[in-house]
C-alpha positions as CSV (number, residue, x, y, z in Angstrom):
1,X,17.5,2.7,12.4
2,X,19.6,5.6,12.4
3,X,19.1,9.0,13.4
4,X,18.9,10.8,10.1
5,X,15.8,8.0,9.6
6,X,14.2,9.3,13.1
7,X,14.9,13.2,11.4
8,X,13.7,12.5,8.5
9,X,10.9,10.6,8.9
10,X,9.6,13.4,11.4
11,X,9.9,16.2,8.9
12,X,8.0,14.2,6.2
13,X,5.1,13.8,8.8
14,X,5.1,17.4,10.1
15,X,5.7,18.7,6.3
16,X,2.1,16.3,5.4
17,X,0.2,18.4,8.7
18,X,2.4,20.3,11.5
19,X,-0.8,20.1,13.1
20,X,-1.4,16.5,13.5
21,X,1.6,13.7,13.5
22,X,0.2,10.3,13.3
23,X,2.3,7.0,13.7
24,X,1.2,3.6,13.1
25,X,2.1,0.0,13.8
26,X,2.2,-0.6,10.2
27,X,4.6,2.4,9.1
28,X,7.3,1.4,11.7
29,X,7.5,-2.2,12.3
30,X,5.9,-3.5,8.8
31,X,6.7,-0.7,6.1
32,X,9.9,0.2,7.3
33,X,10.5,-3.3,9.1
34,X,11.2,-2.1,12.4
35,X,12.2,-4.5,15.5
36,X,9.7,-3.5,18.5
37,X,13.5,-2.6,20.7
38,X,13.5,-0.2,17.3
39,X,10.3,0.9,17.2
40,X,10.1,1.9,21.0
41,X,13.3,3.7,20.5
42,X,11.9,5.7,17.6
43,X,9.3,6.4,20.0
44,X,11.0,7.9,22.8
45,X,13.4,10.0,20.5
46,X,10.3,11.5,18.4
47,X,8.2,12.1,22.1
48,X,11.5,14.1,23.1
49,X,12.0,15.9,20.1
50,X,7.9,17.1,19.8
51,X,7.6,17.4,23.6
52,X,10.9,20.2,22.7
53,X,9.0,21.6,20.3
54,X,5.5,21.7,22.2
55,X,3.5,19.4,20.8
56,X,1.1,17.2,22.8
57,X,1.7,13.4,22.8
58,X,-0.7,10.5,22.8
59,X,-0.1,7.1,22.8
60,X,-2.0,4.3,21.5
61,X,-1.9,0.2,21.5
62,X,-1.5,0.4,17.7
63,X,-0.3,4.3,16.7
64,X,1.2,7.5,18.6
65,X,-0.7,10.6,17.3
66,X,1.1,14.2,18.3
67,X,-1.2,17.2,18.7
68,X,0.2,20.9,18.1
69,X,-1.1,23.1,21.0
């Protein structure tokens, strides 16, 4: 995983709705095969980078949704 992936993957999902950002389980660790030491890294950079721009986080077992305020 590289930080271009963590970029672009972030503008795809705020380009679908800048209003709602919705990860799942099966986008990160099956779809784009992931490692969980990976996946919670992707995490924390994308928490950092909407927190920055002012969106709300929420964290899930199986998905981390981000909320606009």
């Amino acid at each position: 995983m590289t930080l271009e992936f963590v970029d672009s993957f972030i503008n795809q999902k705020i380009n679908a709705n800048e209003n709602y950002v919705r990860f799942t389980f099966y986008e990160l660790r099956v779809k784009y095969n992931l490692t969980e030491d990976e996946t919670n890294k992707f995490l924390e950079l994308a928490k950092n980078k909407f927190e920055n721009m002012q969106y709300e986080i929420e964290k899930g077992y199986e998905y981390c949704s981000i909320f606009l305020l």
